[in-house]
MDTraj code that builds the backbone (N, CA, C; nanometers):
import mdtraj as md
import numpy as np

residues = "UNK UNK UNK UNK UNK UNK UNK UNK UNK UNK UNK UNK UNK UNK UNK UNK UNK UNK UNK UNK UNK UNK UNK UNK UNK UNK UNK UNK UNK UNK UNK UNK UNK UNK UNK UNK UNK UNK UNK UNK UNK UNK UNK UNK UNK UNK UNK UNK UNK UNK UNK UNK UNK UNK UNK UNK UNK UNK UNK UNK UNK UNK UNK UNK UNK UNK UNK UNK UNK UNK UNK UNK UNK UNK UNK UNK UNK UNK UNK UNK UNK UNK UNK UNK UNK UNK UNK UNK UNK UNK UNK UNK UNK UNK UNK UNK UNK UNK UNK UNK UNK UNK UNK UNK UNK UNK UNK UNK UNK UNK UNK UNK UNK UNK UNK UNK UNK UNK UNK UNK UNK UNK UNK UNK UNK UNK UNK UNK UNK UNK UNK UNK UNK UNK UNK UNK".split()
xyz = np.array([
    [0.5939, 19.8872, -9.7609],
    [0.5461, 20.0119, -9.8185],
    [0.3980, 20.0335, -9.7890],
    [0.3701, 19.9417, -9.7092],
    [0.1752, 19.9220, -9.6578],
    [0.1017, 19.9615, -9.8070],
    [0.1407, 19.8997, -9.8964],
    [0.0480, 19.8865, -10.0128],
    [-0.0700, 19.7460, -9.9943],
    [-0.1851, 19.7467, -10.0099],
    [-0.2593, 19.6060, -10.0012],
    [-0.2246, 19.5353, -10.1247],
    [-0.2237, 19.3914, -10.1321],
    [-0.2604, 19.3238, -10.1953],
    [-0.4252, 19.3182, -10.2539],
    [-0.4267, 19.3418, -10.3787],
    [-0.5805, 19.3421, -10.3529],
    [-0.6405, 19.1753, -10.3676],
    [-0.5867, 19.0891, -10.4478],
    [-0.6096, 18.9801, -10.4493],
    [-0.6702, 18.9026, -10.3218],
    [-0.5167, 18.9012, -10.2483],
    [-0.5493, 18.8613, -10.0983],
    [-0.6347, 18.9222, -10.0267],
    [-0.6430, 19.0729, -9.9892],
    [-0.7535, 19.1498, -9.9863],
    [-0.8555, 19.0507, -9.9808],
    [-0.9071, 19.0510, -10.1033],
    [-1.0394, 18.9933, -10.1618],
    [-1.0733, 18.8831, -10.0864],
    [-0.9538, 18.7858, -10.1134],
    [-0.9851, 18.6284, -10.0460],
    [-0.9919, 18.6751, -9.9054],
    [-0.9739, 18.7764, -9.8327],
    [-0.9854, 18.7618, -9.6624],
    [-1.1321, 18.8307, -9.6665],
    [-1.1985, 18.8856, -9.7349],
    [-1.2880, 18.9457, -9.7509],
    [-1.3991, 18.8433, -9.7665],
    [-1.4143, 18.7284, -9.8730],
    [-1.4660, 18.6666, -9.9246],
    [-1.4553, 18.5227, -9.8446],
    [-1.3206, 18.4779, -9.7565],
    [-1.3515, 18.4181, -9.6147],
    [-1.4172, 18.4265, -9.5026],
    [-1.4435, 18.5735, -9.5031],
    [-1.5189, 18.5968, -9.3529],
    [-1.6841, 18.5807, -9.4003],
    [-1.7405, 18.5945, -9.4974],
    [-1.8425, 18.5715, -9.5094],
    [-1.8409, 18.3951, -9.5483],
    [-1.7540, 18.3177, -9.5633],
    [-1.7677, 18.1802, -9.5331],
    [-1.7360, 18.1302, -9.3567],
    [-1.6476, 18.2421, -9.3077],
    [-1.7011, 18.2040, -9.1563],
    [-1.8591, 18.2302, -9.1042],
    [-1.9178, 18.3260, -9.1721],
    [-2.0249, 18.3628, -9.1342],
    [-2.1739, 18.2058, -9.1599],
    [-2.1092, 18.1762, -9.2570],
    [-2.2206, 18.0919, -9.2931],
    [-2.1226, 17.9673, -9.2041],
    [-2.0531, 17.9315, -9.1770],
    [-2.0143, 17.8363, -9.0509],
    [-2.0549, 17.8765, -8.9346],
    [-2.1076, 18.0243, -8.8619],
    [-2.1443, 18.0396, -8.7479],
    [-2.2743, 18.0608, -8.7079],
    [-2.3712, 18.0563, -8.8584],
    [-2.4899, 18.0646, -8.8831],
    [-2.5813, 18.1659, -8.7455],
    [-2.5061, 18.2861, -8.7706],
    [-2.5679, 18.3767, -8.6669],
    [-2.6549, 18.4669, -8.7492],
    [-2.6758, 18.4833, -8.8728],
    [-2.7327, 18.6036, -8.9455],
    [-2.8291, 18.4890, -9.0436],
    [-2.9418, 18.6359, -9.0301],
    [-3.0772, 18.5734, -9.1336],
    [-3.0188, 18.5190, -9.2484],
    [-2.9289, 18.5761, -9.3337],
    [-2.8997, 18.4997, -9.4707],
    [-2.8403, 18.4108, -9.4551],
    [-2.7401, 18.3397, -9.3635],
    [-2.6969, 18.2164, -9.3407],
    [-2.8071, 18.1572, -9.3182],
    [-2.8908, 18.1552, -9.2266],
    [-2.9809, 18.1035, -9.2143],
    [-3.0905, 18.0119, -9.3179],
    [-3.0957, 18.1037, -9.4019],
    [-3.1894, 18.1225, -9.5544],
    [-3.1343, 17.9951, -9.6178],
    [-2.9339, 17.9930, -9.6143],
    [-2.8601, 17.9908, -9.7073],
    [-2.8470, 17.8540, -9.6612],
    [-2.8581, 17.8052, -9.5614],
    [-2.8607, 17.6618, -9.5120],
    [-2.9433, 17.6107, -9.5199],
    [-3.0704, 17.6664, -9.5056],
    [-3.2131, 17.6335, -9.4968],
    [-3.2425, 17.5063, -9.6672],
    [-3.1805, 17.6142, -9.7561],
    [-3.2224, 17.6521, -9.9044],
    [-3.1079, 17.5567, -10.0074],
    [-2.9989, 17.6144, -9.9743],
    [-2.8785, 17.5708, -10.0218],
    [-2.7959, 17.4281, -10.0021],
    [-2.7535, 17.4721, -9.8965],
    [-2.6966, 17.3782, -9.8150],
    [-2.7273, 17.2363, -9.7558],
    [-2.8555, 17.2634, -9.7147],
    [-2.9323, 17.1826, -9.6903],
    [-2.8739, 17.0976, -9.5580],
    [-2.8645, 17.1950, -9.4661],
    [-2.8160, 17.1866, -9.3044],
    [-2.6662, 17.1099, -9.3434],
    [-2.5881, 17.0943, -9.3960],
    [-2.4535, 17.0303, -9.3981],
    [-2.3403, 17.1427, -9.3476],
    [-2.2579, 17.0718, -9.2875],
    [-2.1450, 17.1525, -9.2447],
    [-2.0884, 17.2318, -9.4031],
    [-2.0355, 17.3197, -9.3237],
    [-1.9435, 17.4102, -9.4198],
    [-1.8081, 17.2843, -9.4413],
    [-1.7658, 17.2110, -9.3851],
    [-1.6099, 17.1032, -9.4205],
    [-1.6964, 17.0378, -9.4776],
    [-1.8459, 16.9640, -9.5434],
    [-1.8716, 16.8426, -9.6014],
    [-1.9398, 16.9190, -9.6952],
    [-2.0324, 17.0318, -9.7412],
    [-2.0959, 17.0763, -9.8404],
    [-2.0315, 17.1044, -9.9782],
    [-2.1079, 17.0661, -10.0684],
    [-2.0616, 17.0396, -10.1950],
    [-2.1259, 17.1906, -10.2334],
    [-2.0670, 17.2284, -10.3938],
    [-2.0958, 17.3630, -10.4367],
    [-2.2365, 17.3675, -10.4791],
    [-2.3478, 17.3661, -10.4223],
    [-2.4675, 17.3339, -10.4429],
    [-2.5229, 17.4335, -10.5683],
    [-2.6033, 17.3585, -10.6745],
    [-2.6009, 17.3858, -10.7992],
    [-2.7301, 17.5017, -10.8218],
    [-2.8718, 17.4492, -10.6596],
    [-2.9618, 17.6034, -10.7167],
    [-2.9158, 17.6928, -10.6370],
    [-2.8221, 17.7302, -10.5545],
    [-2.7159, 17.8386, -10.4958],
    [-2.7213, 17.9595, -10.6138],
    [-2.6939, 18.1152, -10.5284],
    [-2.6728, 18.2173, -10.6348],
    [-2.4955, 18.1813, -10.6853],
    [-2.4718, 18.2783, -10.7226],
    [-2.3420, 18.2546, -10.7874],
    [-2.2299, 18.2741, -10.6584],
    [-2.3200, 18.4425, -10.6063],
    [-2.1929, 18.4436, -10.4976],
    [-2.1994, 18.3192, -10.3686],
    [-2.3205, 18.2915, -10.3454],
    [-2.3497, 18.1411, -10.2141],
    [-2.2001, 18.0403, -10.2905],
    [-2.2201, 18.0196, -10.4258],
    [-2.0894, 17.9186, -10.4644],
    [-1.9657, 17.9692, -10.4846],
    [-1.9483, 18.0668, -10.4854],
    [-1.8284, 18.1301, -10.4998],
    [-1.7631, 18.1338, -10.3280],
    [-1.8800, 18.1916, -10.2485],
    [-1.7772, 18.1755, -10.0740],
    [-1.7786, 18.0548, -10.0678],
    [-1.8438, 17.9021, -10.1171],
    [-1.8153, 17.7826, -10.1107],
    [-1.6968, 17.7287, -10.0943],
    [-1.6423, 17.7958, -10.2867],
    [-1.5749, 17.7204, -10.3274],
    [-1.4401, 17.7938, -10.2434],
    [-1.4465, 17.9586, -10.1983],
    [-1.3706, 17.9525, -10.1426],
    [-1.2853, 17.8899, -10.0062],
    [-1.3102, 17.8068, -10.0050],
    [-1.2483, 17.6819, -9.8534],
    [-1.0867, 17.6588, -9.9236],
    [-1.0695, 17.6534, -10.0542],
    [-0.9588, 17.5854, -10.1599],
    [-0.8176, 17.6871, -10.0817],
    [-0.8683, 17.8703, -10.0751],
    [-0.8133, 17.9348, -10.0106],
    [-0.7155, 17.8755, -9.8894],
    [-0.8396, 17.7951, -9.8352],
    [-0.7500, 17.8106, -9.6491],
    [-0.6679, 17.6332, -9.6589],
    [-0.7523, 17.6149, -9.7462],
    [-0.6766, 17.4484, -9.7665],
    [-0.5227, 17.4339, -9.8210],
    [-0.4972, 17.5128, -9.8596],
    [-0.3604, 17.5509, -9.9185],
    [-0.2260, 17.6087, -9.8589],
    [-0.3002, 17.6671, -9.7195],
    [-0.1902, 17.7192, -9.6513],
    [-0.1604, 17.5756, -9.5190],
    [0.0063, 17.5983, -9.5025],
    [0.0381, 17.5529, -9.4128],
    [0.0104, 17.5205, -9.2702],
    [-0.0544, 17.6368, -9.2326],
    [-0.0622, 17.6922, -9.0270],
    [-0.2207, 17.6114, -9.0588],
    [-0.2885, 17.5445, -9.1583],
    [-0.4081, 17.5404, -9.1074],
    [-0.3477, 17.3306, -9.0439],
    [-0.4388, 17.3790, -8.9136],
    [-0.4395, 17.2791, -8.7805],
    [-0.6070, 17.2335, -8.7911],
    [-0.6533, 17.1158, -8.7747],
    [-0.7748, 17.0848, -8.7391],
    [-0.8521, 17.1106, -8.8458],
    [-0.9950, 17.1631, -8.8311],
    [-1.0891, 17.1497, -8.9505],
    [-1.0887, 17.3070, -8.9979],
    [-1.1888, 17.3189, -9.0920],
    [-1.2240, 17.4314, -9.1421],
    [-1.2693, 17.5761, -9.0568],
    [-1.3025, 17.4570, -8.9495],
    [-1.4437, 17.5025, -8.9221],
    [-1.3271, 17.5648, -8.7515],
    [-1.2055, 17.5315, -8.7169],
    [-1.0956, 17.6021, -8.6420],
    [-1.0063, 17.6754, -8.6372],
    [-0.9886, 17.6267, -8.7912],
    [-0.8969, 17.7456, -8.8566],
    [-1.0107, 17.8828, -8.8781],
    [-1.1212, 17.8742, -8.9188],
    [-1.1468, 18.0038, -8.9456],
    [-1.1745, 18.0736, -8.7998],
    [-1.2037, 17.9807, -8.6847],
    [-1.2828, 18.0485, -8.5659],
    [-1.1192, 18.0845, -8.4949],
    [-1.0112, 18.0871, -8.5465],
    [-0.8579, 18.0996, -8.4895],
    [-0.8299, 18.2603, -8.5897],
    [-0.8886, 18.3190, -8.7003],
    [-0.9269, 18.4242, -8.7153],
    [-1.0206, 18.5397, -8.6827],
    [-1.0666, 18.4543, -8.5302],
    [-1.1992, 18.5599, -8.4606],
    [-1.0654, 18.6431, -8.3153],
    [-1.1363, 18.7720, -8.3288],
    [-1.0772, 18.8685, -8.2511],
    [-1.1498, 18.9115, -8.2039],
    [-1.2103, 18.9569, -8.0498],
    [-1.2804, 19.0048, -7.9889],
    [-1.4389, 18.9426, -8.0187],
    [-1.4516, 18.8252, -8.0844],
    [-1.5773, 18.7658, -8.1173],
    [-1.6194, 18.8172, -8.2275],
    [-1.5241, 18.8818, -8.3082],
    [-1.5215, 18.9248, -8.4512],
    [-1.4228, 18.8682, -8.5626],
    [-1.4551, 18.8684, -8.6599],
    [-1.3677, 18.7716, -8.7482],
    [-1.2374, 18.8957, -8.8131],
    [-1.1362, 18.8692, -8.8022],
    [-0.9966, 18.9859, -8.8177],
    [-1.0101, 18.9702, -9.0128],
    [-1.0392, 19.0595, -9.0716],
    [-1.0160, 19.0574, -9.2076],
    [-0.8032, 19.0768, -9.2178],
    [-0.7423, 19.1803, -9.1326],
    [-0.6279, 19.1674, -9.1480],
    [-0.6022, 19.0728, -9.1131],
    [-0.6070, 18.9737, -9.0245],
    [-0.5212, 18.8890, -8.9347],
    [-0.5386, 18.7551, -9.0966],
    [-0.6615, 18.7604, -9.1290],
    [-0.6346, 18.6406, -9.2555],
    [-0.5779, 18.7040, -9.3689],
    [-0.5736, 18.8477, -9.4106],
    [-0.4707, 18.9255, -9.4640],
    [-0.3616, 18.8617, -9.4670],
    [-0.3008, 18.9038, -9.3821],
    [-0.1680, 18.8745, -9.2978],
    [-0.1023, 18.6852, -9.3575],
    [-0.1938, 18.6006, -9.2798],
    [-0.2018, 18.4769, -9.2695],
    [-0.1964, 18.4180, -9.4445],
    [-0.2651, 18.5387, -9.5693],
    [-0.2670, 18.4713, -9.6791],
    [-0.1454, 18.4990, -9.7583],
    [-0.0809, 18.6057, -9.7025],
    [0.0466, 18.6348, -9.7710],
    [0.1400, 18.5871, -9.8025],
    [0.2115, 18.5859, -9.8583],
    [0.3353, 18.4761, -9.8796],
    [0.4750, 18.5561, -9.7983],
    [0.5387, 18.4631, -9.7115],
    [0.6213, 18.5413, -9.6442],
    [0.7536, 18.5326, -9.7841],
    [0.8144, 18.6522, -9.7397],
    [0.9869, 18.6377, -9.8051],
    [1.0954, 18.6727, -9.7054],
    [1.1725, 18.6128, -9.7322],
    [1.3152, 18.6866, -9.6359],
    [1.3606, 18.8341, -9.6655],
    [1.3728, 18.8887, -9.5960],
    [1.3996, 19.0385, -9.5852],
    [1.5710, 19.0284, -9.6221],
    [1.5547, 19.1168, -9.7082],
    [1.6562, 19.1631, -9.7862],
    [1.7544, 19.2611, -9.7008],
    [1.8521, 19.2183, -9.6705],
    [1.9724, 19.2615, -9.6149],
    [2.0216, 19.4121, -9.6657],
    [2.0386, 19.4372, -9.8602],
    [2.0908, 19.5154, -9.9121],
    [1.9970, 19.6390, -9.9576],
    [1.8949, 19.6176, -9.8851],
    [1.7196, 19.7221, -9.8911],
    [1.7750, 19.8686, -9.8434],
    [1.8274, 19.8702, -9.7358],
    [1.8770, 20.0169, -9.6842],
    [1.9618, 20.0729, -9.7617],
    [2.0603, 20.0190, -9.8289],
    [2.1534, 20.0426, -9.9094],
    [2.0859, 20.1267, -10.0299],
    [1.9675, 20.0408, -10.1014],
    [1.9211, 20.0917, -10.2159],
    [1.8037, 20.2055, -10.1834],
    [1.7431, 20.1624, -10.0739],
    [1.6399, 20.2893, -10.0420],
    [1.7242, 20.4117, -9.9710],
    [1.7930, 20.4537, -9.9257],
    [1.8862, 20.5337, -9.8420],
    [1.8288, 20.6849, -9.9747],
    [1.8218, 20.7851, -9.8608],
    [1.8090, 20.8832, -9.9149],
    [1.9067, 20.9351, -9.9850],
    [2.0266, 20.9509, -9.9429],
    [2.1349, 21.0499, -9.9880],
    [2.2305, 20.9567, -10.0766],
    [2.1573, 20.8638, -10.1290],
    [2.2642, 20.7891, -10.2661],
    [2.2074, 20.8238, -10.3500],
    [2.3191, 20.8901, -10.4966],
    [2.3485, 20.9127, -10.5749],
    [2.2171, 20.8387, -10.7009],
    [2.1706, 20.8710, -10.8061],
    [2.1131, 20.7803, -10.9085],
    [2.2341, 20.7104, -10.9834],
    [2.3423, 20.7625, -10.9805],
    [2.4372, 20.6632, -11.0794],
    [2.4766, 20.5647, -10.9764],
    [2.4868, 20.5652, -10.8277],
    [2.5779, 20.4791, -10.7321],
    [2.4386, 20.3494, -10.6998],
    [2.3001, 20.4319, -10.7720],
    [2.2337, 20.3117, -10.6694],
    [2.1420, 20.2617, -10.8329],
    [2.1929, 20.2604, -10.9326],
    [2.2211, 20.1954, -11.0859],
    [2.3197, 20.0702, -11.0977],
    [2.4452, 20.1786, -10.9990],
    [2.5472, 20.0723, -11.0202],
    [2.5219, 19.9486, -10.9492],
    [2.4696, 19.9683, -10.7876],
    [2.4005, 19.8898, -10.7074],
    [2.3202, 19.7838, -10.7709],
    [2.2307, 19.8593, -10.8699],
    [2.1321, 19.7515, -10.8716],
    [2.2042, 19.6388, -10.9984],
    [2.3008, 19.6983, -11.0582],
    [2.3448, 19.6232, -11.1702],
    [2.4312, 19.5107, -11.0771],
    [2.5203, 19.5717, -10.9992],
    [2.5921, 19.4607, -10.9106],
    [2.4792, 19.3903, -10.8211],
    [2.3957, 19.3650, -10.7928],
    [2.3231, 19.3170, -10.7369],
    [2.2503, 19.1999, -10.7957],
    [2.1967, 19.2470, -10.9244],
    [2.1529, 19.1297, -11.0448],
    [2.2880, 19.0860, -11.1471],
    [2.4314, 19.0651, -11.0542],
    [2.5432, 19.0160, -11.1579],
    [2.5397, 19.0238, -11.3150],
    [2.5342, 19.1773, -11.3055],
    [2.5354, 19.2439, -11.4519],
    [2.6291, 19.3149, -11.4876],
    [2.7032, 19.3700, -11.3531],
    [2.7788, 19.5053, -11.3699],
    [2.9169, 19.4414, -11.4569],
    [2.9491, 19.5063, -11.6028],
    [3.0549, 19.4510, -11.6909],
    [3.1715, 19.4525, -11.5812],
    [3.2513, 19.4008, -11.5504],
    [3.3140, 19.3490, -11.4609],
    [3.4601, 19.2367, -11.5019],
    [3.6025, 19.2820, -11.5309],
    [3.6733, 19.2100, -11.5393],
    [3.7118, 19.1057, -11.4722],
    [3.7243, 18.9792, -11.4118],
    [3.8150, 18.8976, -11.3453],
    [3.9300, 18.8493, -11.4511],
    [4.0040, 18.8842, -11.3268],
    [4.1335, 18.8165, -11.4006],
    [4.2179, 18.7232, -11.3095],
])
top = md.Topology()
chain = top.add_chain()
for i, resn in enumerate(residues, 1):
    res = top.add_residue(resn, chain, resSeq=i)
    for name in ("N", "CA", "C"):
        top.add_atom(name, md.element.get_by_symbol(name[0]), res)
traj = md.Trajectory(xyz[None], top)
């Protein structure tokens, strides 16, 4: 239905500025390593305590990418395996944070334009083994 997640949203949002401070190309990474960090990799840095809130918050977000399956190698490959054109894909880690499901077979059935509200009631009742129903 191309609705966003906003959650996930967020976390792909709030990853790319932790790739950023792994590629230390911009003045505030810069600052933020200088200050913060205290030159340590983004895979060994701890949530450093005189950090602003958001510096510990893209920290702590690593927990994000540590959790999914497809991640191969370090932190620091998995996020550069979300760069597109030498840009970091906010969809592509979108995508990557989602939880897949199996596609539902009986979807056309219930979305179909030209069914009835009582036939696609009855649907959904037979569908969640509700519909009162004799066996004999």
């Amino acid at each position: 239905m191309n609705i966003l997640h906003l959650g996930y949203w967020t976390k792909a949002i709030v990853l790319k500025q932790l790739w950023a401070l792994a590629e230390k190309d911009y003045l505030w990474v810069k600052w933020v390593n200088d200050y913060s960090m205290k030159h340590e990799t983004i895979d060994t840095c701890l949530s450093p305590g005189n950090a602003t809130w958001i510096v510990r918050k893209i920290i702590e977000s690593r927990k994000y990418t540590m959790g999914l399956s497809t991640l191969q190698g370090g932190l620091q490959a998995y996020l550069q395996a979300m760069v597109v054109n030498d840009k970091y894909s906010i969809k592509k880690m979108y995508t990557t944070l989602l939880p897949s499901y199996p596609k539902t077979p009986w979807k056309n059935l219930l979305l179909h334009h030209s069914i009835h509200p009582q036939h696609k009631f009855i649907l959904c009742l037979a569908l969640l083994r509700r519909l009162a129903t004799v066996e004999r």
